[in-house]
C-alpha positions in Angstrom: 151.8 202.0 104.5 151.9 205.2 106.2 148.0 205.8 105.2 147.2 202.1 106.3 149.1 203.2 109.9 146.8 206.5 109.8 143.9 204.9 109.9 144.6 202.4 112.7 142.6 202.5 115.8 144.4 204.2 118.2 144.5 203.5 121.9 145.4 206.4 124.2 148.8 205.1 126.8 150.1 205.3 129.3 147.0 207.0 130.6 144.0 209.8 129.3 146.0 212.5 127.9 148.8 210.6 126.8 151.2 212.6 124.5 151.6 209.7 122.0 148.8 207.5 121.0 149.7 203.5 120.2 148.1 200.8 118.2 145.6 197.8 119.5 147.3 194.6 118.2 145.4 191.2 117.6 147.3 187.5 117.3 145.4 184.2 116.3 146.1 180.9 115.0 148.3 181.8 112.7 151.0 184.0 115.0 151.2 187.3 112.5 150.3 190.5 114.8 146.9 192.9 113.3 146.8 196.2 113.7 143.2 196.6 114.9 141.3 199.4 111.7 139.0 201.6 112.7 135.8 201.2 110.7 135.2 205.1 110.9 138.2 205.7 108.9 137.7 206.4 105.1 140.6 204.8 104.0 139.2 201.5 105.6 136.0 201.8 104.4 137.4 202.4 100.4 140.1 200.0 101.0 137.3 197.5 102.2 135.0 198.2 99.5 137.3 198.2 96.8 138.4 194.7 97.8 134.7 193.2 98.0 134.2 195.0 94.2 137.4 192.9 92.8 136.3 189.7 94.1 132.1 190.4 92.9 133.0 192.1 89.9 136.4 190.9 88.3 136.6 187.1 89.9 132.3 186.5 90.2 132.3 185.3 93.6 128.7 184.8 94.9 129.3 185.6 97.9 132.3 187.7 100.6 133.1 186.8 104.0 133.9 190.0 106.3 135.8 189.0 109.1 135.1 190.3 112.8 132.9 192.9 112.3 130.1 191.3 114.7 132.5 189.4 116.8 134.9 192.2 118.0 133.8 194.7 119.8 134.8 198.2 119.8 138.1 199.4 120.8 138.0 203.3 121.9 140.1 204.9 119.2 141.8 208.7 119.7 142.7 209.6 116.8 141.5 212.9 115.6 142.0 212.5 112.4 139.3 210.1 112.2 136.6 212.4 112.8 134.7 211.0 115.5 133.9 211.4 118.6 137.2 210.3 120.6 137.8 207.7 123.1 133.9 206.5 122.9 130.4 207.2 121.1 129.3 205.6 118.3 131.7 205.4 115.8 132.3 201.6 115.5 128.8 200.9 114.3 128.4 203.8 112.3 131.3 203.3 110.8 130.8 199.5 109.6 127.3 200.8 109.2 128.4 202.6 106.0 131.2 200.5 105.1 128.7 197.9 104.9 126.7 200.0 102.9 129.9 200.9 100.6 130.4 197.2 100.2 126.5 196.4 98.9 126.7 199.3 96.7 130.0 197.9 95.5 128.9 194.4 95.3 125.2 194.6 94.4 122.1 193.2 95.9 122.4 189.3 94.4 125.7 188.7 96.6 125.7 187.0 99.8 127.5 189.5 102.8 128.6 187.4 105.4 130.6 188.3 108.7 131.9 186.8 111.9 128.9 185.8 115.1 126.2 187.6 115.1 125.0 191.3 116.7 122.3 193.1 115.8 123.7 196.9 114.8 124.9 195.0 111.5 122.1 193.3 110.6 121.1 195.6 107.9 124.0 195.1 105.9 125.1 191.5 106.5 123.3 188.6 104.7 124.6 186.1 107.2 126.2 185.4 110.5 128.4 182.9 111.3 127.3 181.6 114.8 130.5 179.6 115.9 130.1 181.1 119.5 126.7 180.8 119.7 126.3 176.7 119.2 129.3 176.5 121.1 127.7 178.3 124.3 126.5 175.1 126.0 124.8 171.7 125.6 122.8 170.8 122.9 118.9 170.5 122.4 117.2 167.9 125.0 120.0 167.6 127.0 119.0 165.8 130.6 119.9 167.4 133.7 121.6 170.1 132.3 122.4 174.0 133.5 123.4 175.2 130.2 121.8 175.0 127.1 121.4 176.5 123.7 118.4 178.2 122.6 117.9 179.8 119.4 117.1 183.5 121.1 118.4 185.0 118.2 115.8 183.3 115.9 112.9 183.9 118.3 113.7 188.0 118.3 115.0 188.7 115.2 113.3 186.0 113.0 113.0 186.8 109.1 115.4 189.5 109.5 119.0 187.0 110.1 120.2 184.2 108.7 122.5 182.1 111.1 124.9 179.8 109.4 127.7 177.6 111.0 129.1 176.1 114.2 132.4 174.5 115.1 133.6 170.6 113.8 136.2 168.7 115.5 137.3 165.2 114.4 136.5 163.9 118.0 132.8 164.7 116.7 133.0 161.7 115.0 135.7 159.6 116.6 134.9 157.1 118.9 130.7 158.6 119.1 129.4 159.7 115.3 126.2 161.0 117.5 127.9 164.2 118.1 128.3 165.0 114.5 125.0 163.8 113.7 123.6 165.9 116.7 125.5 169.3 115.9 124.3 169.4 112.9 120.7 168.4 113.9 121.0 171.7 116.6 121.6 173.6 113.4 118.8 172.5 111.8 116.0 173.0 114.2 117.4 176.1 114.7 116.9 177.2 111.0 120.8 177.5 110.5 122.3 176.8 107.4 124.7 173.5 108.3 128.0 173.1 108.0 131.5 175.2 108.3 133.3 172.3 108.3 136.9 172.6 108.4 138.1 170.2 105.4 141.6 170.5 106.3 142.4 172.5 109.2 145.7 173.8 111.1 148.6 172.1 112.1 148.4 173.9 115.9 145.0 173.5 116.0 143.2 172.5 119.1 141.3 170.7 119.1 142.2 169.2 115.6 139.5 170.3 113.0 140.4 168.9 109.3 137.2 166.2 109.2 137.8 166.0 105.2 139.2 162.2 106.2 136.5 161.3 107.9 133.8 162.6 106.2 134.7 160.5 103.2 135.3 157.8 105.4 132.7 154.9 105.2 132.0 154.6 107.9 130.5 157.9 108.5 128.4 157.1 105.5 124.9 157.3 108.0 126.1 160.2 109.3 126.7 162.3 105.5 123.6 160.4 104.9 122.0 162.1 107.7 123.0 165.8 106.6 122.0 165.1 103.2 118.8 164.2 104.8 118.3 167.3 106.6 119.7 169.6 103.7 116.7 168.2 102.0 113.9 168.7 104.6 115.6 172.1 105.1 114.7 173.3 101.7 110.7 172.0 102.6 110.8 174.3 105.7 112.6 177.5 103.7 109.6 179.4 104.1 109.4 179.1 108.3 113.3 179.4 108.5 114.0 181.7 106.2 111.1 184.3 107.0 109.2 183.1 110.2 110.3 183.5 114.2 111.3 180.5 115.7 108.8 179.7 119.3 109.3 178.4 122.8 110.8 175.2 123.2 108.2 172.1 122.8 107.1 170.2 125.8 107.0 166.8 124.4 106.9 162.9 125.7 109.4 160.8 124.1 109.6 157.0 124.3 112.9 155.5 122.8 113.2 151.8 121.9 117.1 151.4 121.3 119.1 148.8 119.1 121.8 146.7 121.0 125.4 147.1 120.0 125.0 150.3 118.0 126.8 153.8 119.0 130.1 154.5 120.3 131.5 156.2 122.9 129.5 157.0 126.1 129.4 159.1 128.4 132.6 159.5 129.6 133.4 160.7 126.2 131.1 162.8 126.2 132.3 164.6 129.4 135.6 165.6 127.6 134.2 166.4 124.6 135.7 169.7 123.6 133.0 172.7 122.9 135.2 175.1 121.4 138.5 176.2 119.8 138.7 178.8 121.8 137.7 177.8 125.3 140.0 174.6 125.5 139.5 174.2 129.4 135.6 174.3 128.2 134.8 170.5 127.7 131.7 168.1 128.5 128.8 167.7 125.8 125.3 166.4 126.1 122.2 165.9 123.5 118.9 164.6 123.8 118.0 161.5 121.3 115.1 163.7 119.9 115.4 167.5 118.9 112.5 169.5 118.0 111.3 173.5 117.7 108.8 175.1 116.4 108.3 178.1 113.6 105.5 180.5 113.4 105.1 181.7 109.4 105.7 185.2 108.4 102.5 185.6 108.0 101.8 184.4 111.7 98.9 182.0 110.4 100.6 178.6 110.5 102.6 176.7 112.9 105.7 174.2 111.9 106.8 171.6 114.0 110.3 170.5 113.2 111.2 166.6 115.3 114.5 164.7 114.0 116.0 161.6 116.1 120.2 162.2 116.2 121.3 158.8 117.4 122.3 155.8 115.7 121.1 153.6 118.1 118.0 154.5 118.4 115.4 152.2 116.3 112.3 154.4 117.3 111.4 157.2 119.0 107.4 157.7 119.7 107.1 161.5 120.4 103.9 162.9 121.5 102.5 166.5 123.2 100.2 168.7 123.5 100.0 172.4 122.5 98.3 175.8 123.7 98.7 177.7 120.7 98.0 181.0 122.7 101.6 180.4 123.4 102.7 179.7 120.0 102.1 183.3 118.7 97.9 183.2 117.7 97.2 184.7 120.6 94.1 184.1 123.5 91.7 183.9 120.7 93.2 180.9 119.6 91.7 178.6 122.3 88.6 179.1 121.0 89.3 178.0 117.7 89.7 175.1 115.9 93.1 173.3 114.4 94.2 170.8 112.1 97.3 169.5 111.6 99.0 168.6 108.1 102.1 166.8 107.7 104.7 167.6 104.9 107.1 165.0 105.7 106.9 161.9 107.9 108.7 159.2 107.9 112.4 158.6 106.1 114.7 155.2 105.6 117.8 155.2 107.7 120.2 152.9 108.2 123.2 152.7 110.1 124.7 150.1 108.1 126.9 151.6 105.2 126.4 148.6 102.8 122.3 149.5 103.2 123.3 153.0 101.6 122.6 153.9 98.2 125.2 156.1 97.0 124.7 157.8 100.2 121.4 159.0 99.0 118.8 159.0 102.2 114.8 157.7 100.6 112.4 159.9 101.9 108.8 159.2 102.6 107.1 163.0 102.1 103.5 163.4 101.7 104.1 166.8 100.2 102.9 170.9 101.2 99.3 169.9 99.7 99.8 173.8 99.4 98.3 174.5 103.1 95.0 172.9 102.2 92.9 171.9 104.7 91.1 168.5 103.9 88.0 169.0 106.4 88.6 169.3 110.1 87.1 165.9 111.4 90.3 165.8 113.0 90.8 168.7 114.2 91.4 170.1 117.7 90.6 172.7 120.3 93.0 175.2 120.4 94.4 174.9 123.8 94.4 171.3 122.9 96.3 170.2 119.8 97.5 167.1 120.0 100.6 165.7 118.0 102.4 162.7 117.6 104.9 161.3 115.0 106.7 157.6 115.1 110.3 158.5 113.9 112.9 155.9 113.0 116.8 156.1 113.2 118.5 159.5 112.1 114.8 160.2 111.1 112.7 163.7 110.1 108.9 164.5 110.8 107.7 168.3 110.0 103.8 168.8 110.7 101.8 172.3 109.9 99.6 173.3 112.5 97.0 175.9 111.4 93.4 177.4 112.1 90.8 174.9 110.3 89.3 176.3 107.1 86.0 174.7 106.9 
């Protein structure tokens, strides 16, 4: 519609002080041409809000994904009719700034806003982010001998505040090597992202091919649903950390891995073609550790998590030990001086990587329980600068251990 055209962003060509302003056009997957809307406009900001209302209100949708708004980045509009500042300023994030807050109005405050990657202008009125280019930025967690990998910096800075949620699934994640499923979803995890986006059914001219519905129901990925089901569990035990705390610097940890013959796929030379994103298809090669850990300082900066999962199926145990300064874990220089014990609230699961073993995929966990942050003495505990920590983890397995100031 003529109203729809109006409030276009408008792109000032051939050159500055063009007589005739033109549109900015977008193309993806699926070939139709965008007009790119300018988030100033009212008539996108109604025409947005009015939309999110129908779905909340009328069809009771929980929760309504916004596309782009913190993937794309602004496009210099020249249209006066807009009322902004032309050709530059800030009129893109003011602009979703109060179509965002149009659409919470709209929607209410028990409905989930989500939008494309992750930038902080928005975070005030998005609920989530989806971080497909952020876990597709590099290797995974533990990687060896590797120039590029992820880190949750996001977490660590904006911690309580954002809620990261998704990365990128390709069948070849579990064809021939399951471990790279099992391992993007345990970078999730540690991270304090909520798993998944996986593409059930995907595109035809998709590249690489996504649509994992197949082989997720497949049996032979049994260990590997298993696995997420696993983590989705521990997940909801570490809520309070991931949902409200900062995540802190990577641990420093000694791993020893005892490995079972004949189990795994793939290799290394997979591995180095493995493709890291949908949009970067000349971006391949892939790496993981066998352990991944982080830690989470609480809200309330007065207790330490310590999240350790093993990712492969071959590996049959994984003895993981270190030792932490918590002056650098957010308690400051006047934590050396003080005592810590440690209290474990899970340790220990049943895996197996044989699907006949699986109940129903339904993974048996060993948890000791929160014993609601209660210290039982501190004849174990330790000097600040000095805690020690160890944890004996099995295949696909989860420890999570609270480190905090003894109460005696």
């Amino acid at each position: 519609t003529k109203e729809a055209q109006s409030a276009a962003a408008k792109s000032a060509k051939p050159a500055f002080g063009a007589k005739s302003l033109d549109y900015y056009n977008e193309q993806y997957g699926s070939e139709a041409v965008f007009a790119v809307m300018c988030p100033h406009s009212d008539y996108w900001q109604t025409t947005i809000a009015e939309v999110t209302e129908k779905l909340a209100v009328e069809l009771g949708v929980d929760g309504v994904y916004i596309d782009q708004i913190a993937a794309a980045g602004p496009r210099p509009c020249w249209d006066v009719s807009h009322n902004h500042t032309l050709g530059g300023g800030s009129h893109w994030v003011s602009g979703y700034t109060r179509m965002l807050h149009r659409v919470r109005e709209a929607v209410g405050v028990d409905r989930v806003v989500l939008t494309e990657s992750n930038a902080e202008p928005f975070m005030s009125g998005v609920n989530l982010f989806l971080t497909l280019v952020g876990f597709s930025s590099g290797d995974l967690p533990a990687a060896q001998n590797s120039s590029s990998i992820i880190v949750p910096a996001f977490q660590a800075v904006y911690g309580g505040y954002v809620l990261p949620v998704g990365a990128e699934f390709f069948q070849q994640d579990f064809l021939p090597n399951p471990d790279v499923f099992a391992a993007k979803i345990a970078a999730q995890f540690i991270f304090g992202a909520q798993m998944g986006w996986f593409s059930l059914g995907g595109r035809d001219n998709q590249s690489p091919a996504m649509g994992v519905f197949g082989l997720m129901m497949d049996a032979r990925y049994d260990a590997e649903i298993t696995y997420l089901r696993s983590l989705s569990s521990a997940k909801l035990d570490a809520q309070s950390w991931f949902n409200h705390g900062r995540v802190m610097r990577p641990l420093e940890l000694n791993v020893k891995i005892t490995r079972q013959e004949g189990v795994g796929g793939g290799g290394d030379e997979h591995l180095r073609r493995h493709p890291r994103s949908s949009r970067l298809p000349d971006e391949v090669g892939l790496a993981f550790g066998s352990v991944m850990s982080s830690a989470w300082l609480s809200a309330t900066n007065d207790s330490l998590l310590i999240v350790l999962t093993s990712v492969k199926r071959d590996v049959s145990k994984a003895e993981v030990s270190g030792t932490l300064d918590m002056s650098r874990y957010g308690f400051g220089a006047a934590a050396r001086s003080e005592r810590f014990e440690i209290s474990p609230i899970l340790m220990g699961t049943k895996q197996t990587t044989d699907p006949d073993d699986i109940d129903d995929g339904e993974r048996q966990l060993t948890e000791l329980g929160h014993q609601d942050l209660q210290s039982k003495g501190c004849s174990a505990s330790f000097p600040g600068d000095a805690v020690e920590i160890s944890a004996s983890l099995g295949t696909r397995d989860i420890a999570m251990l609270i480190i905090q100031p003894c109460r005696e």
